[in-house]
C-alpha positions as CSV (number, residue, x, y, z in Angstrom):
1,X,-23.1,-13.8,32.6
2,X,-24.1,-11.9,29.8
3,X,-21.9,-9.5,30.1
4,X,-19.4,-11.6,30.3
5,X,-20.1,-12.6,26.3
6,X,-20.5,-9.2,25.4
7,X,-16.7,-8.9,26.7
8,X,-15.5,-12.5,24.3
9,X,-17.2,-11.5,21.7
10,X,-15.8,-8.2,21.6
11,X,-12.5,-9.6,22.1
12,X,-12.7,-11.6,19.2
13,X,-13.8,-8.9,16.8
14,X,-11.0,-6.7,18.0
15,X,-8.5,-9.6,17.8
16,X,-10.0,-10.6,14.3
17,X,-9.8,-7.2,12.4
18,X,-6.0,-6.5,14.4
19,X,-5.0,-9.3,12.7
20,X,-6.6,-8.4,9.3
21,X,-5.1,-5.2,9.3
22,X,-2.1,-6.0,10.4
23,X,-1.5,-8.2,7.9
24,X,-2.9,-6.0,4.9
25,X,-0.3,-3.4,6.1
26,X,2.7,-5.0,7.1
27,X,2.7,-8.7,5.0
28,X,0.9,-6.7,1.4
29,X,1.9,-2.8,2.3
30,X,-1.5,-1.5,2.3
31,X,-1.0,2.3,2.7
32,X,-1.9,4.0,6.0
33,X,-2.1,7.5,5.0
34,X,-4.5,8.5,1.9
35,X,-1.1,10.8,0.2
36,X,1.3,8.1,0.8
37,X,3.3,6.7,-2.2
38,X,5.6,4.0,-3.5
39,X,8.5,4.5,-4.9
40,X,8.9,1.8,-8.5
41,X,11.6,1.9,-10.9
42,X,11.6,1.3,-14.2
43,X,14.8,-0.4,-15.6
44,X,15.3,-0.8,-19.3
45,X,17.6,-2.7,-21.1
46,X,18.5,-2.2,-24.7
47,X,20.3,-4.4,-26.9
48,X,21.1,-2.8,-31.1
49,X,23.0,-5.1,-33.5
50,X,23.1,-5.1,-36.8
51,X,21.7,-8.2,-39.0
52,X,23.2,-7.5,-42.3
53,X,22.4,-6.9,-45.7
54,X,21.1,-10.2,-46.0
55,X,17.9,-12.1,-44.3
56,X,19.0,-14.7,-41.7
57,X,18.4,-16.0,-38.6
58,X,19.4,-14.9,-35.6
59,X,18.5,-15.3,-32.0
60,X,19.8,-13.6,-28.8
61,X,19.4,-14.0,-24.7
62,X,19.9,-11.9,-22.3
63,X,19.8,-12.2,-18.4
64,X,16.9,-10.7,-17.1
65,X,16.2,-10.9,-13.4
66,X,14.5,-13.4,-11.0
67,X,15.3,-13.6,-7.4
68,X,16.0,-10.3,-6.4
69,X,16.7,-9.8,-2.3
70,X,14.9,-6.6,-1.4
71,X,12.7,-6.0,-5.1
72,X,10.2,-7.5,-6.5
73,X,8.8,-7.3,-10.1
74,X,6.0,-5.4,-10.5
75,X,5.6,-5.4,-13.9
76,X,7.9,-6.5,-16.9
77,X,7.7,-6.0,-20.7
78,X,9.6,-7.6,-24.3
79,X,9.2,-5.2,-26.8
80,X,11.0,-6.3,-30.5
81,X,9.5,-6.2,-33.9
82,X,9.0,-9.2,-35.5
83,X,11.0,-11.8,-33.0
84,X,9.0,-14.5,-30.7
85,X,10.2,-14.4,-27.2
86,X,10.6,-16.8,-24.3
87,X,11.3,-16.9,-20.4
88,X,12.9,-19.6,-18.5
89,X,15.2,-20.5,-15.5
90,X,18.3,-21.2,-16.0
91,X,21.2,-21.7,-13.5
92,X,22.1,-17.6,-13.2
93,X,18.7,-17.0,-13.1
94,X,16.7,-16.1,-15.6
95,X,16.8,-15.7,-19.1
96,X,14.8,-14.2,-22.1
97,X,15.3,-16.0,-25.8
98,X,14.4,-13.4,-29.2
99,X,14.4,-15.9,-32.1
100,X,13.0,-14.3,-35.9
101,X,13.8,-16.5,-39.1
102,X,14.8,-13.8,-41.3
103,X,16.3,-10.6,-39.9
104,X,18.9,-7.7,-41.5
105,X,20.0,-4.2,-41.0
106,X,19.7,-2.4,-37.5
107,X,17.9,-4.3,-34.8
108,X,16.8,-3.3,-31.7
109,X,15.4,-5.4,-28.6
110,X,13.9,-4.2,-25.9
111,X,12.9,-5.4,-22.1
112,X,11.5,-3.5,-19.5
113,X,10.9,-4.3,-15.9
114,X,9.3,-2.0,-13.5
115,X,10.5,-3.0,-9.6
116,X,9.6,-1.6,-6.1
117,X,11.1,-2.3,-3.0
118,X,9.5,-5.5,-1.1
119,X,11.5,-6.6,2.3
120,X,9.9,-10.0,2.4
121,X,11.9,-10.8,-0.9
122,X,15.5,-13.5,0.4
123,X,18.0,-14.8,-1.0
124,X,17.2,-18.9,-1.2
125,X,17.4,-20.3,2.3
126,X,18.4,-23.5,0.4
127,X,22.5,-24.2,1.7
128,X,24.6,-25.0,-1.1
129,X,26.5,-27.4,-1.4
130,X,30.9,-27.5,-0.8
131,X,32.2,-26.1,-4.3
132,X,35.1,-28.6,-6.0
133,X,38.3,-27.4,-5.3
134,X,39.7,-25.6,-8.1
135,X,42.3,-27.7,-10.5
136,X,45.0,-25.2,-11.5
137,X,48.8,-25.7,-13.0
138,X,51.5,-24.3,-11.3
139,X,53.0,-22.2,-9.9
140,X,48.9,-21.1,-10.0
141,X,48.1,-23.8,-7.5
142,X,50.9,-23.5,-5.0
143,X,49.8,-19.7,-5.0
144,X,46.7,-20.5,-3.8
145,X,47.5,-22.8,-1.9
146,X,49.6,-20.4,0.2
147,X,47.2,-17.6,-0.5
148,X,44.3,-19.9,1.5
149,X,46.7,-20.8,4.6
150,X,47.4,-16.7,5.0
151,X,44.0,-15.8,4.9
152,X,42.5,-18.8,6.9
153,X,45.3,-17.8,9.9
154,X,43.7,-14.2,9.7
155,X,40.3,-14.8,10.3
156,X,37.8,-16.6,12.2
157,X,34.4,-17.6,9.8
158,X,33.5,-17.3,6.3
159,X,32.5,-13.3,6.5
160,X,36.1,-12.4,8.0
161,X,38.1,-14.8,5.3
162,X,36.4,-12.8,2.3
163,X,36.8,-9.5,4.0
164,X,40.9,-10.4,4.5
165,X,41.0,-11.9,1.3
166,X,39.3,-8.7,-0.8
167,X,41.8,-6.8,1.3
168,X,44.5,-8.6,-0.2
169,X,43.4,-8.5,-3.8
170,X,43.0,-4.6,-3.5
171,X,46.8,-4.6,-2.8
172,X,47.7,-6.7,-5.3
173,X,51.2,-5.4,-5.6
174,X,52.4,-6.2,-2.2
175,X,51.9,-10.2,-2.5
176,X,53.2,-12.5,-5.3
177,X,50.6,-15.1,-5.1
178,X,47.9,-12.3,-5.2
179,X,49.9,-11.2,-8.5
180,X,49.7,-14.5,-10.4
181,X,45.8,-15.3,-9.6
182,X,45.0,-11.9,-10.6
183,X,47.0,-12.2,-13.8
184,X,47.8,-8.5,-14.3
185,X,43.9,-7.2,-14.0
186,X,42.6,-5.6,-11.2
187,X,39.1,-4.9,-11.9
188,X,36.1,-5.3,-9.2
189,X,35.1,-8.5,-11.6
190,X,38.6,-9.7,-12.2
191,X,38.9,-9.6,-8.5
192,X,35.5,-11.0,-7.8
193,X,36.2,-14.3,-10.3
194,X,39.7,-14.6,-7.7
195,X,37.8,-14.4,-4.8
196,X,35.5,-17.1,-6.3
197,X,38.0,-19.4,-6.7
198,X,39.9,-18.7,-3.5
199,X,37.0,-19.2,-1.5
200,X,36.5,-22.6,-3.7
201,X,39.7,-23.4,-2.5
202,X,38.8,-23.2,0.7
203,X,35.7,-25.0,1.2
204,X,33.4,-21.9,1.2
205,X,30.4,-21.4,-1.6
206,X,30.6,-18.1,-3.6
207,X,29.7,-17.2,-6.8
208,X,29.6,-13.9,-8.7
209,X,26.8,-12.0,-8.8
210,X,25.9,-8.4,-11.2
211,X,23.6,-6.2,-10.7
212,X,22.1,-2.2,-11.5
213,X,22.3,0.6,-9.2
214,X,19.1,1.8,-8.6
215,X,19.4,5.9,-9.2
216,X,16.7,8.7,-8.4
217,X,16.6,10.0,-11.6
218,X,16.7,8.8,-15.3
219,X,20.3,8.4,-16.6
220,X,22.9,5.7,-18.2
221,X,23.5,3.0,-15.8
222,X,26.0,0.3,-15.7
223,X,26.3,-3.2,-14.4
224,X,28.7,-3.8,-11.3
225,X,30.2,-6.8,-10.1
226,X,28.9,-7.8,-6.3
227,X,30.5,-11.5,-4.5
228,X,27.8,-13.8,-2.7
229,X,29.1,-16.1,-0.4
230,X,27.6,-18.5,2.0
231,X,28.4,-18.8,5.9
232,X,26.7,-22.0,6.6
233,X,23.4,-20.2,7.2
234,X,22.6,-17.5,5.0
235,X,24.4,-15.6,1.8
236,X,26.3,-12.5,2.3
237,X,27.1,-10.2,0.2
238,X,30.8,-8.2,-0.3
239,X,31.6,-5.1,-2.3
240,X,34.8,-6.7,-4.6
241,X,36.0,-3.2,-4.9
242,X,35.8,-2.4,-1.2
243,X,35.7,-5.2,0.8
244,X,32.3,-3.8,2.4
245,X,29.6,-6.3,3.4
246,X,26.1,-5.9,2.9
247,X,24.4,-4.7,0.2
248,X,23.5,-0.9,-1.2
249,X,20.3,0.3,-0.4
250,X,19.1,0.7,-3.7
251,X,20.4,-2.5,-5.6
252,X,18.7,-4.6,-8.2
253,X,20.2,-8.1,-8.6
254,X,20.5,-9.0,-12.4
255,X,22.0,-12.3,-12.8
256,X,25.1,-14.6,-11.2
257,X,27.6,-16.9,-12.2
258,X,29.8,-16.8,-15.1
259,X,28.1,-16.9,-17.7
260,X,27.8,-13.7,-20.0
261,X,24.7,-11.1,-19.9
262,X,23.5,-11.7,-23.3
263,X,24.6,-13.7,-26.4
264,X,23.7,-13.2,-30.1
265,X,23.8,-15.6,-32.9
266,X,23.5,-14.2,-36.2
267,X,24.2,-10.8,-35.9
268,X,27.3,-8.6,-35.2
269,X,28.2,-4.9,-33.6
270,X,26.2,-5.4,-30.7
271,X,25.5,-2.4,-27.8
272,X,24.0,-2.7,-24.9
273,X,23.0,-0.4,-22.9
274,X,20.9,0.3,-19.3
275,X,18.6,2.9,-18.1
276,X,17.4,3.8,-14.7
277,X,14.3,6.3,-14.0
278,X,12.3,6.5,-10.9
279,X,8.5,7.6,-10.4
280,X,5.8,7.2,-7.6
281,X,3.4,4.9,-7.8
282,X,-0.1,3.7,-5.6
283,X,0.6,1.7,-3.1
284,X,-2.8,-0.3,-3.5
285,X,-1.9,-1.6,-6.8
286,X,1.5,-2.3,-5.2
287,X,-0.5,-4.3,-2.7
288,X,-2.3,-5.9,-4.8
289,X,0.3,-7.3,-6.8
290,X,2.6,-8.2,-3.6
291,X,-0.7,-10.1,-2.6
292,X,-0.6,-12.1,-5.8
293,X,3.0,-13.2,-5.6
294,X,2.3,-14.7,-2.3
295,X,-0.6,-15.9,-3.7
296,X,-2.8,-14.4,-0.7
297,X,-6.8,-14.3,-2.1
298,X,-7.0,-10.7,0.6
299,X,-7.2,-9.0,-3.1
300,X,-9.8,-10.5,-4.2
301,X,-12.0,-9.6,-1.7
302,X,-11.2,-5.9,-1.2
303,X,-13.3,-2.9,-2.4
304,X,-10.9,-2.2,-4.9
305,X,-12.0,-5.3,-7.2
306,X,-15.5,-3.1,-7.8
307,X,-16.5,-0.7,-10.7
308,X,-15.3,2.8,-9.7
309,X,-18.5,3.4,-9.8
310,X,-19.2,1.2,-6.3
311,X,-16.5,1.8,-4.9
312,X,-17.5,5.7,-5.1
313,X,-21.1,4.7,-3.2
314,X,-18.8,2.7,-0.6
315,X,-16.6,5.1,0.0
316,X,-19.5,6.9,1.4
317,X,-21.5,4.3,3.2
318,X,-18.0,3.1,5.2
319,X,-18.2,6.5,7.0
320,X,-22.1,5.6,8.3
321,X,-21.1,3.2,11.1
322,X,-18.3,5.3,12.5
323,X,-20.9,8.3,12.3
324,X,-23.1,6.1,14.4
325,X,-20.3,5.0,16.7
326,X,-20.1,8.8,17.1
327,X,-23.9,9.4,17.7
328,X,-23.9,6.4,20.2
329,X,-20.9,8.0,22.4
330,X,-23.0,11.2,22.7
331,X,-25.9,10.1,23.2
332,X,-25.2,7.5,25.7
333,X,-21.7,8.6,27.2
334,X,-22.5,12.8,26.9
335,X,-26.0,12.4,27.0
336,X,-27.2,15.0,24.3
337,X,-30.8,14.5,23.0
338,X,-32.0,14.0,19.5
339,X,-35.0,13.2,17.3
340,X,-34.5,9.5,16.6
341,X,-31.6,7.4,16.6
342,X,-29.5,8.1,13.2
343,X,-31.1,11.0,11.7
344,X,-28.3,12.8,13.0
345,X,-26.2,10.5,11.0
346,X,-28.1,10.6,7.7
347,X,-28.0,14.6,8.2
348,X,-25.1,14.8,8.1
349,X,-24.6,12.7,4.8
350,X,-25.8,15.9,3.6
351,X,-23.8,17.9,5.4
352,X,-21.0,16.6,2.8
353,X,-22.2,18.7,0.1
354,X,-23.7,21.9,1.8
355,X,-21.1,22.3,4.7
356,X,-21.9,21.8,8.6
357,X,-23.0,25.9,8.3
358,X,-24.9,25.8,5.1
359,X,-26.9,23.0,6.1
360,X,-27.5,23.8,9.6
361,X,-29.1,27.1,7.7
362,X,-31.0,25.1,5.3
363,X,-31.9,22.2,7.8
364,X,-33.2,24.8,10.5
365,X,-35.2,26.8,7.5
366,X,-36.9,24.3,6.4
367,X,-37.9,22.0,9.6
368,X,-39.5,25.6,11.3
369,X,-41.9,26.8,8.2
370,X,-42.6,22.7,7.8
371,X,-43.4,22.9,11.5
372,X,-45.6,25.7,11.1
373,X,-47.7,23.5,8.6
374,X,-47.7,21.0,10.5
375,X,-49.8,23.1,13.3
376,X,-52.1,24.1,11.1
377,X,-52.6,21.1,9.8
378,X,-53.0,19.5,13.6
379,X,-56.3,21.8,13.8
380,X,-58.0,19.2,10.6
381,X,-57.5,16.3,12.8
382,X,-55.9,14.3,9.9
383,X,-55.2,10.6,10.4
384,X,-51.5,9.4,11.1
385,X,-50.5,8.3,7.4
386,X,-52.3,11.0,5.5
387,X,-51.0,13.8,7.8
388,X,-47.1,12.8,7.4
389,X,-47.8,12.4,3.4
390,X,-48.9,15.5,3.8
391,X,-46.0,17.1,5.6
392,X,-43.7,15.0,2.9
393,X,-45.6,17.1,0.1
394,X,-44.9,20.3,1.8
395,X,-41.1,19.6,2.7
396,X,-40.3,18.8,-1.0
397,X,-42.8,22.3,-2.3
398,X,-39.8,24.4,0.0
399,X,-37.4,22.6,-0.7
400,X,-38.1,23.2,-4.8
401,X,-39.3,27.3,-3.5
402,X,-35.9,27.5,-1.2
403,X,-34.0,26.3,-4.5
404,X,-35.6,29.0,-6.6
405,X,-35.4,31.6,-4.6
406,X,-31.7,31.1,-3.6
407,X,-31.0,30.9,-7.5
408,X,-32.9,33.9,-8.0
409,X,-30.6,35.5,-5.7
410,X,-27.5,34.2,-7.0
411,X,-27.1,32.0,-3.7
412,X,-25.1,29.3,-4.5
413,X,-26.0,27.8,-1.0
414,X,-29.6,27.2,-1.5
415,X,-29.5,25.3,-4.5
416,X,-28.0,22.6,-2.2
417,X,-31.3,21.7,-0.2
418,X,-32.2,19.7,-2.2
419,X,-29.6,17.1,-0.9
420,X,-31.3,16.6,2.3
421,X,-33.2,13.3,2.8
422,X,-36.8,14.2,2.3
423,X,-38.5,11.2,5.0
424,X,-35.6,12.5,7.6
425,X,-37.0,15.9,7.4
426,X,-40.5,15.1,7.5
427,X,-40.5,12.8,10.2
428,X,-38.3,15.4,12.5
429,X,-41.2,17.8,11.9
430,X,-43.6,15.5,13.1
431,X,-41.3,14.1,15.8
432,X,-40.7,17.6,16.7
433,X,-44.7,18.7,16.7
434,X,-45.1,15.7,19.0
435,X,-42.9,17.0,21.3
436,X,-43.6,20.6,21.5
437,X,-47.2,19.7,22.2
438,X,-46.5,16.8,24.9
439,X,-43.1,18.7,26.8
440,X,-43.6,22.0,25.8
441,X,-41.6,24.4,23.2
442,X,-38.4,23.8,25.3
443,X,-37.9,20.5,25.7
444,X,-38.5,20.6,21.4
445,X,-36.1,23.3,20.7
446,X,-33.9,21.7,23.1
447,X,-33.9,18.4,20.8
448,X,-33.6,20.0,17.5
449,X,-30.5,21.7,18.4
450,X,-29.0,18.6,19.8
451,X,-30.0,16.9,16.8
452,X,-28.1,19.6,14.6
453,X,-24.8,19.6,17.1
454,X,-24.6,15.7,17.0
455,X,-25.4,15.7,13.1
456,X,-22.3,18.5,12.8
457,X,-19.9,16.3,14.8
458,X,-20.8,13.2,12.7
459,X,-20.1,15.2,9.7
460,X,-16.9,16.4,10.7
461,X,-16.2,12.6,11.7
462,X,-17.0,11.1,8.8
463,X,-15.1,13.7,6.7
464,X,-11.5,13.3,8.1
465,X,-9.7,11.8,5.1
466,X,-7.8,9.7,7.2
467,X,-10.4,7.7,8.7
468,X,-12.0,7.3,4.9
469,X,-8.9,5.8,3.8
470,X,-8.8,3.4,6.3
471,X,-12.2,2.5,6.5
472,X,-11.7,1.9,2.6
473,X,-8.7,0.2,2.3
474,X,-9.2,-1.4,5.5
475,X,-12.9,-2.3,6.2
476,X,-11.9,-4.9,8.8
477,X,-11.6,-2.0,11.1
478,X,-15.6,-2.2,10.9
479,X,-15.2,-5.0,13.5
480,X,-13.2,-2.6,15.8
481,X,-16.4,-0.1,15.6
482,X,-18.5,-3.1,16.3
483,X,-16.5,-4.3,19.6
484,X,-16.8,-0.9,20.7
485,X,-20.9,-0.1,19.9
486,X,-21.2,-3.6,22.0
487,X,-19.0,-3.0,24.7
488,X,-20.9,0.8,25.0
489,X,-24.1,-1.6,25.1
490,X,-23.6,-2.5,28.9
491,X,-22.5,1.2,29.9
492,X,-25.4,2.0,32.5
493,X,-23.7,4.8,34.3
494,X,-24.7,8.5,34.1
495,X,-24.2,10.8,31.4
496,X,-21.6,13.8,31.4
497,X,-24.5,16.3,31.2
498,X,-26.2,14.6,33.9
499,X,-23.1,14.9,36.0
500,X,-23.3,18.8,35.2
501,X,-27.3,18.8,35.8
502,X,-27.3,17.2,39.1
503,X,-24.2,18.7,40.2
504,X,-26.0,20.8,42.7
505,X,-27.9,17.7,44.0
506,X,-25.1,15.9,44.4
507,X,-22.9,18.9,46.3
508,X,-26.3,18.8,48.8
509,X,-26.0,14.8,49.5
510,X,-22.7,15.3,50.5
């Protein structure tokens, strides 16, 4: 029965941090791999007009964009001297309003928005409703008309009618009515507006959309025409020059509808102008922002909300359970022999800063002259407490002489002893006195060099960068290490050395 518990209980640790993790790397994009990196883009747009000689008003708006399929908005920025500046929604989307009472000569406005990839950005589920059918005068109308019955008789849904109908547009000088709607332009936005109205015509919702094409390196961009239109269950999206469907990989929605990018009252001679540059950027911070969009409070609970400075000293204590995980599995499941539980473990925290060799130098130096002491000091007959403050003394006098020396010698190497836990090294002296004496010299060496092979594998555990990032950015996984120490709780079978002690036993059974 109790094992049975042991089993739920590890189930629902396993099942709790899955789910944790799994949602921290596939709903936020927490990283997986310590080097990985996110691609942002930073999109600028810059609008210069001149004011005149004399001090008026003026104010301008300019689209700016808000739902953006595939991007989000990682960060956005105003920059103008002098002018107050607000955001709101407006049908296209969004807009940004620069108002300043007085302005002349040269101006220049600024805004800035950094974006990054996010697939859980849609269009709006939310159907539209059936557009008004388009009033026009004739022979316009009749044109239509006819242009509506063609296209409907060669297709089958609302994604074949606008891929016949942009067909037709392309070749606008082999049909009449394609002629007088396009009125002589033939432009991917002139063609785009047709379609519009087309589709109007024919009881399906489009609307013109313009956006940026998202380039790898920085350089002039320009704003191209893209059609939206609505099947009845989701938008689609058609290249007017093309006909293709879908959208490009790398395309940052700006704004919709008809109504013009910017507008400027009070001013004159006005350039605009769009600039695309691409970095890498953390994925955490990434994260972290992704996390508050969705409003998800995972970010306010990770490591990352601490002073550097904490998060430096977690980075490091993360690493002890999965070095005790390790010293469990070899102690239990291989069956090697140590002094005391986690000393291993704590040795091999200061393994980190001398190196598995280094240390196992150090470590072996100074635990045989500090048992050495500790004989001599067995002859006095001390009492328990006194003796092991005793032995404590001693470990820190060679730890300072080993220090000196080494320095003295222009040893690098020794200099580092002085990381090693003082209490850990004192009590495996007196752990290892105790044994020599009760099991004989064996039995004692025998234990110290297990202790130094387990304390090597912990350390070269514990410093896979892998497993640190993880155990940082994901310390749910804690839970997984604790399923696993519980489950390795019942194991009551024999040890892999035992196997190879009693081998010859065993072969005699048979």
């Amino acid at each position: 029965m109790q094992g049975y518990k042991v089993w739920v209980f590890a189930l629902a640790l396993f099942l709790i941090g899955g789910a944790l993790f799994l949602y921290k790397w596939r709903e936020l994009g927490y990283p997986l791999l310590p080097e990985e990196e996110t691609s942002i883009w930073t999109v600028e747009a810059t609008i210069q007009f001149d004011a005149g000689e004399k001090s008026m008003p003026v104010k301008a708006t300019l689209h700016i964009p808000g739902l953006t399929p595939g991007f989000a908005i990682l960060d956005e920025n105003f920059v103008s001297r002098g002018f107050g500046f607000t955001t709101r929604y407006v049908t296209g989307g969004r807009q940004v309003q620069w108002a300043i009472r007085r302005a002349k000569g040269p101006q220049t406005l600024y805004y800035r928005a950094v974006v990054y990839k996010d697939p859980t950005q849609f269009e709006n589920d939310t159907t539209p409703p059936f557009p008004p059918l388009p009033v026009l005068s004739e022979p316009l109308d009749t044109a239509l008309q006819q242009l509506v019955a063609q296209v409907r008789d060669q297709s089958a849904d609302p994604a074949s009618f606008t891929v016949e109908l942009l067909k037709r547009l392309a070749d606008s000088g082999g049909d009449q009515n394609v002629g007088l709607l396009l009125a002589g332009e033939s432009d991917p936005t002139s063609r785009a507006r047709a379609a519009v109205t087309v589709l109007a015509a024919a009881q399906i919702p489009a609307r013109l959309m313009r956006g940026i094409s998202l380039v790898d390196r920085e350089r002039q961009a320009r704003v191209v025409p893209w059609l939206e239109v609505h099947d009845g269950d989701r938008w689609l999206y058609f290249d007017p020059a093309t006909g293709a469907q879908g959208l490009p990989e790398k395309f940052l929605t700006w704004w919709r509808g008809e109504e013009s990018l910017y507008t400027l009252d009070g001013g004159g001679e006005t350039e605009i102008r769009f600039s695309v540059q691409r970095n890498e950027a953390d994925p955490v911070l990434v994260a972290e922002r992704r996390a508050q969009t969705v409003q998800s409070r995972i970010a306010d609970f990770s490591l990352f909300s601490l002073p550097i400075q904490t998060q430096a000293v977690y980075a490091v204590l993360l690493m002890i359970p999965l070095g005790a995980l390790a010293v469990v599995i070899l102690r239990n499941i291989v069956g090697i022999t140590t002094f005391g539980t986690f000393m291993p473990v704590l040795v091999a925290l200061a393994f980190r800063e001398t190196q598995v060799l280094a240390g196992v130098i150090l470590f072996s130096l100074v635990v045989s002259i500090g048992l050495l002491f500790r004989f001599f000091m067995e002859n006095l007959r001390l009492l328990l407490v006194p003796r092991l403050a005793s032995v404590l003394i001693i470990v820190v006098m060679l730890m300072a002489l080993i220090s000196i020396v080494a320095n003295q010698l222009g040893l690098d190497m020794g200099l580092s002893v002085g990381l090693f836990p003082m209490v850990i090294l004192t009590m495996t002296i007196e752990r290892m006195s105790i044994v020599w004496e009760e099991r004989g010299p064996a039995e004692a060496i025998q234990q110290g060099v297990g202790s130094l092979i387990v304390a090597a594998i912990c350390f070269s555990v514990m410093d896979i960068n892998l497993l640190k990032h993880l155990f940082f950015v994901f310390p749910e996984l804690l839970l997984w290490v604790l399923a696993i120490c519980l489950l390795l709780g019942r194991y009551s079978g024999y040890r892999l050395l035992e196997l190879v002690r009693f081998k010859s036993l065993a072969a005699l059974m048979r």
